[in-house]
LOFINU-696882 format. One record per residue: residue number from 1; residue in three letters; chain; x, y, z of N, C-alpha, C in turn. Coordinates in pm, whole numbers, plus 50000, padded with zeros to 5 digits. Atoms other than C-alpha are relative to their C-alpha. Example, Ala and Ser with C-alpha at 12.3 -4.5 7.8 and 13.67 -1.06 7.14 Angstrom:
% residues 2
num,residuo,cadena,n_x,n_y,n_z,ca_x,ca_y,ca_z,c_x,c_y,c_z
1,Ala,A,50089,49881,50000,51230,49550,50780,50090,50120,50000
2,Ser,A,49918,49881,49994,51367,49894,50714,49923,50109,50073
//
This chain:
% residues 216
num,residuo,cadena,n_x,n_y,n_z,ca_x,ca_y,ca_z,c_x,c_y,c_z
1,Unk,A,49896,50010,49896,30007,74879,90314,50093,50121,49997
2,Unk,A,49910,49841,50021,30209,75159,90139,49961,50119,50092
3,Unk,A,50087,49890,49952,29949,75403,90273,50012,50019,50148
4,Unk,A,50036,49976,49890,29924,75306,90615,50165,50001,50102
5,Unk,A,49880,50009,49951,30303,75284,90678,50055,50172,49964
6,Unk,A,49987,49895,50029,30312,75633,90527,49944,50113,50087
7,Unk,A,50087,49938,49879,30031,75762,90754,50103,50007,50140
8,Unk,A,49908,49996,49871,30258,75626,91042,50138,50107,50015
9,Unk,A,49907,49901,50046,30531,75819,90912,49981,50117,50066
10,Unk,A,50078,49851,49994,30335,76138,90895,49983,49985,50174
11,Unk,A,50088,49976,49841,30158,76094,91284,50144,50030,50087
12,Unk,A,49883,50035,49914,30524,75993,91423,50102,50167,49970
13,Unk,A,49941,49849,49999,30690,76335,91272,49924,50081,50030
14,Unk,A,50074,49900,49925,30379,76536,91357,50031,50011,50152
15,Unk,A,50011,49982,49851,30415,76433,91701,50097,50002,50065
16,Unk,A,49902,49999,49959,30734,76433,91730,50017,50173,50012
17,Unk,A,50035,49858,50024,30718,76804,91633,49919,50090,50089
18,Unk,A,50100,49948,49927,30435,76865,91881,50105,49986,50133
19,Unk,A,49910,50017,49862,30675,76721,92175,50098,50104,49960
20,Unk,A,49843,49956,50008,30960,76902,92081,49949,50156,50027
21,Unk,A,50044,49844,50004,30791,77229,92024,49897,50030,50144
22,Unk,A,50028,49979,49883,30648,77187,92396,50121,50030,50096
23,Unk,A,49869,49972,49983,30974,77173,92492,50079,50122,50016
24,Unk,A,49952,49831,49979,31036,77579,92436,49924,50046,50110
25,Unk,A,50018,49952,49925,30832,77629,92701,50034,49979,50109
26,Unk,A,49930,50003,49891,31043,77501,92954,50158,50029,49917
27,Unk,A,49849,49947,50034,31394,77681,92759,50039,49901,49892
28,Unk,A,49873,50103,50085,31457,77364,92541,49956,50061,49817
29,Unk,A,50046,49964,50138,31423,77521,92150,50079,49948,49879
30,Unk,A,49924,50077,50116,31661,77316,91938,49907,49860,50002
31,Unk,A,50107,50142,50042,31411,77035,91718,50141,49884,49969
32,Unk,A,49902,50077,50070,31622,76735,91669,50032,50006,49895
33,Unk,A,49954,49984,50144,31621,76768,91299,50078,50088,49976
34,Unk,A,49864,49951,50015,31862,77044,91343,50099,49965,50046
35,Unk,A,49835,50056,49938,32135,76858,91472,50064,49902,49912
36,Unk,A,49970,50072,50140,32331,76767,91179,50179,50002,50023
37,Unk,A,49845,49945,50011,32695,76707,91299,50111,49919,49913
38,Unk,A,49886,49999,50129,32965,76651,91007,50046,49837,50035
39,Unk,A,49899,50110,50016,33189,76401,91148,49980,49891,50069
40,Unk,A,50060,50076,49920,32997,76188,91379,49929,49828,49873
41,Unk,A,50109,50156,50094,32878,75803,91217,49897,50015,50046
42,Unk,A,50178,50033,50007,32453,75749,91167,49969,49983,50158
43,Unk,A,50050,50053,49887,32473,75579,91501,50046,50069,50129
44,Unk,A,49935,49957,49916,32601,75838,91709,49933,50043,50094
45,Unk,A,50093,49986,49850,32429,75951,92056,49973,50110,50018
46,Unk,A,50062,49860,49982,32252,76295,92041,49863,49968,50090
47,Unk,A,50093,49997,49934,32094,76422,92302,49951,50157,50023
48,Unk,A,50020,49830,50000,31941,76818,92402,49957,50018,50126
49,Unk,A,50060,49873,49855,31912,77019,92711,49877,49970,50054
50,Unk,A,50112,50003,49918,31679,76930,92973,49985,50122,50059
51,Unk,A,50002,49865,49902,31615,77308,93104,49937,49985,50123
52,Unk,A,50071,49993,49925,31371,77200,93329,50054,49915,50132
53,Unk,A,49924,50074,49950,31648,76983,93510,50090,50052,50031
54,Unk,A,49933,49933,50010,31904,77214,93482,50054,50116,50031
55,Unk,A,49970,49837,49962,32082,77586,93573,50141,49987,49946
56,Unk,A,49848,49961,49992,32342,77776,93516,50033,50151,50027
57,Unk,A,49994,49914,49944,32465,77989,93698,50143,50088,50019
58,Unk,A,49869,49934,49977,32779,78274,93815,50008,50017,50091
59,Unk,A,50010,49925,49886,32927,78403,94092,50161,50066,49949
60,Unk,A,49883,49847,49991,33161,78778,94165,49978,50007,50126
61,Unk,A,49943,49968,49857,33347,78869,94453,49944,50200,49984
62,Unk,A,50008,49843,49971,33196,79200,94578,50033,50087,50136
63,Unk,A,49885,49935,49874,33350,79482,94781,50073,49898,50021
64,Unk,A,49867,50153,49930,33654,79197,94789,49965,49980,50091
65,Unk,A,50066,50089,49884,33452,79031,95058,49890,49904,50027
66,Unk,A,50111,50108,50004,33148,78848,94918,50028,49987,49913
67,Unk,A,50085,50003,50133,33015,78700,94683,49884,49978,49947
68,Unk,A,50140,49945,50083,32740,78796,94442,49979,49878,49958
69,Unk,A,50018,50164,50117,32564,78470,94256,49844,50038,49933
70,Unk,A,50117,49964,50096,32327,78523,93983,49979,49801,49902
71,Unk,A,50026,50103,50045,32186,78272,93737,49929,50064,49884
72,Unk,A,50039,49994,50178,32038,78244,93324,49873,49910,50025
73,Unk,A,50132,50095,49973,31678,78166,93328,49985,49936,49881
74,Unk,A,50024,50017,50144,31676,78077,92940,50132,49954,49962
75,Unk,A,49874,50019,50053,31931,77849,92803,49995,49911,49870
76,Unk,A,50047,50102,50027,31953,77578,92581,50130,49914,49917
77,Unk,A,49871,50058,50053,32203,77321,92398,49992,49860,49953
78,Unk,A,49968,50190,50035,32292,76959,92206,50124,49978,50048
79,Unk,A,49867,50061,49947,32568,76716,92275,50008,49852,49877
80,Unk,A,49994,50096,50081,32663,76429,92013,50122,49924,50027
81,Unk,A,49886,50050,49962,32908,76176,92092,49992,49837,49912
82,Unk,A,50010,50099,50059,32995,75854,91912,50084,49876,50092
83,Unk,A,49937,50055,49893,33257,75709,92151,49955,49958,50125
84,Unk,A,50074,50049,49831,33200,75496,92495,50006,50118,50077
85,Unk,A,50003,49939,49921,33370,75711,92654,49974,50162,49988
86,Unk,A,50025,49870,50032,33270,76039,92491,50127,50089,49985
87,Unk,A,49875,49934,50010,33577,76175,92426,49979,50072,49851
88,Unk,A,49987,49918,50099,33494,76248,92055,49830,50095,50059
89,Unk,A,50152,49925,49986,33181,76468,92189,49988,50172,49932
90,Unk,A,50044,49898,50015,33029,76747,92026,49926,50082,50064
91,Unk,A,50044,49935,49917,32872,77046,92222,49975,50120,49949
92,Unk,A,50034,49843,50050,32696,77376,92138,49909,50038,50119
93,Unk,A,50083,49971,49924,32538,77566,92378,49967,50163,50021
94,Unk,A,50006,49894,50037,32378,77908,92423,49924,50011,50111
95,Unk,A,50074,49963,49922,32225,78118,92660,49936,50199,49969
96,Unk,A,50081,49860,49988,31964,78438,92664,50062,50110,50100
97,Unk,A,49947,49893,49907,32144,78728,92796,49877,50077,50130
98,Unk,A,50083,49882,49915,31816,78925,92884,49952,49880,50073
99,Unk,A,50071,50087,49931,31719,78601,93104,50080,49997,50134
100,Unk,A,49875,49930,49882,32004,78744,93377,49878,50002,50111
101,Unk,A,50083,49978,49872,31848,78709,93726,50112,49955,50080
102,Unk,A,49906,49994,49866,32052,78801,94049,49912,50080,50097
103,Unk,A,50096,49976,49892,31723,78879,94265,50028,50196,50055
104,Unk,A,49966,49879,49970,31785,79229,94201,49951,50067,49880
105,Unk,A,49996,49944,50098,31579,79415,93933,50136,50061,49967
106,Unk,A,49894,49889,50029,31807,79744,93918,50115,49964,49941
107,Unk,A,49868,50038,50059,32098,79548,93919,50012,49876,49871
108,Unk,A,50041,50080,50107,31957,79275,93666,49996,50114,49848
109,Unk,A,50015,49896,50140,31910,79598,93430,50136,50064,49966
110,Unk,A,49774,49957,50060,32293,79723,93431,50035,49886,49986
111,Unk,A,49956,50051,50061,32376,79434,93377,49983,49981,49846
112,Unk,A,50002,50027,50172,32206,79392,93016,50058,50138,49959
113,Unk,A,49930,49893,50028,32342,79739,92968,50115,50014,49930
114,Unk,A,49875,49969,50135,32628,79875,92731,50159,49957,50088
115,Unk,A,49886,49969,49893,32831,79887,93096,50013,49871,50033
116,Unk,A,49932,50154,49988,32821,79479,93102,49945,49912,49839
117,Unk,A,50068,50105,50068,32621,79254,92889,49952,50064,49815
118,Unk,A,50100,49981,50087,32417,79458,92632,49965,49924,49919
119,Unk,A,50096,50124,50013,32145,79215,92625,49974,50057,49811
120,Unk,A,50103,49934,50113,31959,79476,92317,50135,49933,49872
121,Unk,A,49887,50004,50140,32307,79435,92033,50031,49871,50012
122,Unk,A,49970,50138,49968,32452,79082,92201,49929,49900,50051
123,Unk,A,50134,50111,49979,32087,78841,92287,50068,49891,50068
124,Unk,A,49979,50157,49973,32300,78518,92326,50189,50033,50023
125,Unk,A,49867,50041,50016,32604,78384,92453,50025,49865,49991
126,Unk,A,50052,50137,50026,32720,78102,92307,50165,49937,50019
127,Unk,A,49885,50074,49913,32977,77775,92386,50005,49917,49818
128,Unk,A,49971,50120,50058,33138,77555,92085,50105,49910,50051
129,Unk,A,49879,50108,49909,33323,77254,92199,50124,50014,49874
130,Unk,A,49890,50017,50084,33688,77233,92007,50027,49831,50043
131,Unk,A,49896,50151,49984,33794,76858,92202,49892,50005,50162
132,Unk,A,50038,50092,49822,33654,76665,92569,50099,49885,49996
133,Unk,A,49896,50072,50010,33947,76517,92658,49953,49883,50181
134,Unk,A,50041,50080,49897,33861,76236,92941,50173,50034,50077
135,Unk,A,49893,49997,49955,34132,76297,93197,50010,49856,50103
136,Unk,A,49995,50101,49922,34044,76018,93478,49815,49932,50049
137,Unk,A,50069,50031,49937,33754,75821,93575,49877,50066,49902
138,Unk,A,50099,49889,50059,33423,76082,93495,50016,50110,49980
139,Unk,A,49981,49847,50061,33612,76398,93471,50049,50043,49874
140,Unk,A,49946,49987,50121,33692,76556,93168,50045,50148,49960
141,Unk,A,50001,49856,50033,33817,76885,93044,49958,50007,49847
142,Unk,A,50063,49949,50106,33579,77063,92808,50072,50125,49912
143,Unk,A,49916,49853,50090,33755,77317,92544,49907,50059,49896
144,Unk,A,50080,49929,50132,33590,77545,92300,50014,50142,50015
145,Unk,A,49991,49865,50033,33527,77878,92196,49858,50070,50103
146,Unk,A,50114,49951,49927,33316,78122,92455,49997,50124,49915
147,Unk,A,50011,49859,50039,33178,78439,92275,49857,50062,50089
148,Unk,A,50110,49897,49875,32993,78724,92521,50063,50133,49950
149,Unk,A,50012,49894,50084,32928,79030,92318,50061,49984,49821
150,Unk,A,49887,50073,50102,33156,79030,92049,50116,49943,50013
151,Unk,A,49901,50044,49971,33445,78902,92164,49975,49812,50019
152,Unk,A,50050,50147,49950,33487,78492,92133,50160,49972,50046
153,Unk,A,49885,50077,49956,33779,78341,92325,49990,49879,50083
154,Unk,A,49935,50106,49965,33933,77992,92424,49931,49975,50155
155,Unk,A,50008,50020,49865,33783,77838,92760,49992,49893,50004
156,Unk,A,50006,50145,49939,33831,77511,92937,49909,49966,50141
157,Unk,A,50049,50087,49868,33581,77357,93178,50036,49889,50033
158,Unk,A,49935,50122,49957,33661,77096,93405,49813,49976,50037
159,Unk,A,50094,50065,49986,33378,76866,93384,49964,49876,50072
160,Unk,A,49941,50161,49925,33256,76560,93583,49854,49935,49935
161,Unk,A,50117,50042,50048,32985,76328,93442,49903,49921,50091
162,Unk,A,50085,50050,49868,32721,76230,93680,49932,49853,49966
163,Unk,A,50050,50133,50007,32587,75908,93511,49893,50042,49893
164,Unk,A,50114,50025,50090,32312,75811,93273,49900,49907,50038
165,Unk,A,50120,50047,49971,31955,75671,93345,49914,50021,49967
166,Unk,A,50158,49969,50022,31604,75646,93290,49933,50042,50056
167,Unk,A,50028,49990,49918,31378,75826,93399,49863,50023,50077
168,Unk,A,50139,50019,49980,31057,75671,93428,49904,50003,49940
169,Unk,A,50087,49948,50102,30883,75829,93141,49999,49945,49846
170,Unk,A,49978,50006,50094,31032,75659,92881,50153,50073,49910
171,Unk,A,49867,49894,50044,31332,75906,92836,50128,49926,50046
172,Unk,A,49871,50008,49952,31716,75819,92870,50023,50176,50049
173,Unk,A,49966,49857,49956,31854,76128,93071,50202,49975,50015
174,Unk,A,49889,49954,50015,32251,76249,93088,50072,50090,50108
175,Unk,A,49987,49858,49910,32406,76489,93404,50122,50017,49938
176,Unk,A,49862,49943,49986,32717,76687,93388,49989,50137,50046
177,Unk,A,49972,49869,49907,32827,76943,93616,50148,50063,49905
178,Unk,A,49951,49940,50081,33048,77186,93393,50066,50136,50122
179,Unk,A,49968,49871,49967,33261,77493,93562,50109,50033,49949
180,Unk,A,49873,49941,50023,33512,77709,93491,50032,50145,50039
181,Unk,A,50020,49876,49962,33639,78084,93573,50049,50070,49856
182,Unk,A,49959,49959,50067,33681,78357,93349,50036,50155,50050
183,Unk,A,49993,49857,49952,33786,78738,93342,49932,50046,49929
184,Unk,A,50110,49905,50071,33504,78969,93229,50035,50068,49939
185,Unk,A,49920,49869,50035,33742,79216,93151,50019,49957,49817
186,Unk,A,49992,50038,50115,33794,79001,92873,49912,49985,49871
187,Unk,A,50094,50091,50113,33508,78929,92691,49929,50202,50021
188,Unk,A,50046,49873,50002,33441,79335,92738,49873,50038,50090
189,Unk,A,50096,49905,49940,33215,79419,93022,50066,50084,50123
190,Unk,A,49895,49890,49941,33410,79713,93138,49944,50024,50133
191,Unk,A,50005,49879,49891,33247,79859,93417,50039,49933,50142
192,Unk,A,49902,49984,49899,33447,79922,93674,50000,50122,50118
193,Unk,A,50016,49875,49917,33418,80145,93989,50056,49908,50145
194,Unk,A,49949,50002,49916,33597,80166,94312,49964,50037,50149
195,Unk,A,49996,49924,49871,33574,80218,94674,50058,49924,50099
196,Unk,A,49873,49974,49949,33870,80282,94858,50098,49898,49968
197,Unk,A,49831,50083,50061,34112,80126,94601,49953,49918,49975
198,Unk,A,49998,50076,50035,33898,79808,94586,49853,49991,49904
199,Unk,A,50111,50009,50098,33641,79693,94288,49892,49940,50034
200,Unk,A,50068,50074,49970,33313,79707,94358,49877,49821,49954
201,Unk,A,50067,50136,50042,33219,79404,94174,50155,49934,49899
202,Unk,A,49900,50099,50066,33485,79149,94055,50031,49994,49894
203,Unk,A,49995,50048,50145,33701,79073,93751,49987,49864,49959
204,Unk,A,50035,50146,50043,33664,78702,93778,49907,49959,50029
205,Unk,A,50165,50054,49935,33335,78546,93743,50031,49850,49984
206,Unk,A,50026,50148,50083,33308,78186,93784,49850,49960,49937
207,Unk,A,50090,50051,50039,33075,77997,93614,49978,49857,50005
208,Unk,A,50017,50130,49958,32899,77655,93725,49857,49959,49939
209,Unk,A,50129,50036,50031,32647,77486,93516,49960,49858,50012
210,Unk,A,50056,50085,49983,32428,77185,93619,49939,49993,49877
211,Unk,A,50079,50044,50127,32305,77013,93271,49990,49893,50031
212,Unk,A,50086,50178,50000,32069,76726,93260,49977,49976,49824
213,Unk,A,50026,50025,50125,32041,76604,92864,49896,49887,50001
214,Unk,A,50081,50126,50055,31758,76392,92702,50081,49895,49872
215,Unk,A,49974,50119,50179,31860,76096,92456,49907,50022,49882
216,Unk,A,50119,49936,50148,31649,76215,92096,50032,49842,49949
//
């Protein structure tokens, strides 16, 4: 009996291992077994990045009269929460710089460049949560630390939670729509150029990400 409860063991982490590691090929690359968070009780509610459900995306005001909107083809992230209402929630999240698409080689390539992004020295940008404070109803403001290049500073998204369901397959699923704005200037992607007095590409980018999570 020992044996065959042991076997089960074994098949159930192999295959758990086999799903998960299918999983990188639609962006999701965190295995559950790395999600080990400190202060959370046994029974707490981890879930990981549906990419294939998911975007996230920016938009810049160009020539002060449009705006530009790009998007991160490669992202990925957990969420751990122990509370109903998620308020104590944990959050890490990261995204592939060189996965930049704004339907514009040329301009997809200055961006990973030294003159915004440099994808080659800085690969990832990444999100830790500090607090999710529930403000009313399903919205919540998200706080943590954003770092893009070297620089990590303080950002708050205002979040709204779209609900939880099944979804057909066997899976619990998770939405939340996440945005916030920031200044580029800040996090160091200098470049800057003018015509006639105004910048042709913006210092504030917002950022709006659609996340779908699985229940692990």
């Amino acid at each position: 009996m020992k044996k065959v409860l042991a076997l089960v063991v074994v098949a159930l982490v192999f295959g758990s291992a086999i799903v998960i590691g299918s999983y990188s090929k639609t962006k999701i690359s965190i295995p559950a077994t790395q999600i080990n968070w400190n202060k959370l009780p046994s029974e707490a509610t981890n879930l990981v990045c549906d990419a294939s459900h998911s975007n996230v995306k920016f938009t810049v005001t160009h020539l002060g009269i449009a705006e530009a909107e790009g998007k991160f083809k490669v992202f990925d992230g957990k969420m751990s929460y122990a509370k109903e209402d998620m308020s104590d929630a944990q959050i890490e999240f990261s995204v592939d710089v060189a996965s930049i698409n704004t339907d514009s080689d040329m301009r997809d390539g200055h961006l990973k460049s030294d003159d915004f992004f440099n994808a080659e020295k800085f690969p990832k940008m990444t999100f830790k949560s500090s607090s999710m404070q529930l403000v009313s109803g399903k919205n919540y403001k998200l706080t943590g630390n954003l770092t893009i290049r070297d620089v990590t500073k303080p950002v708050t998204f205002d979040v709204t939670y779209g609900g939880t369901m099944p979804d057909g397959y066997g899976n619990t699923k998770s939405a939340f729509i996440a945005s916030t704005k920031i200044n580029r200037f800040d996090y160091n992607l200098k470049w800057n150029s003018l015509t006639e007095g105004i910048s042709v590409v913006g210092s504030d980018v917002g950022i709006k990400c659609n996340i779908e999570l699985k229940k692990i």
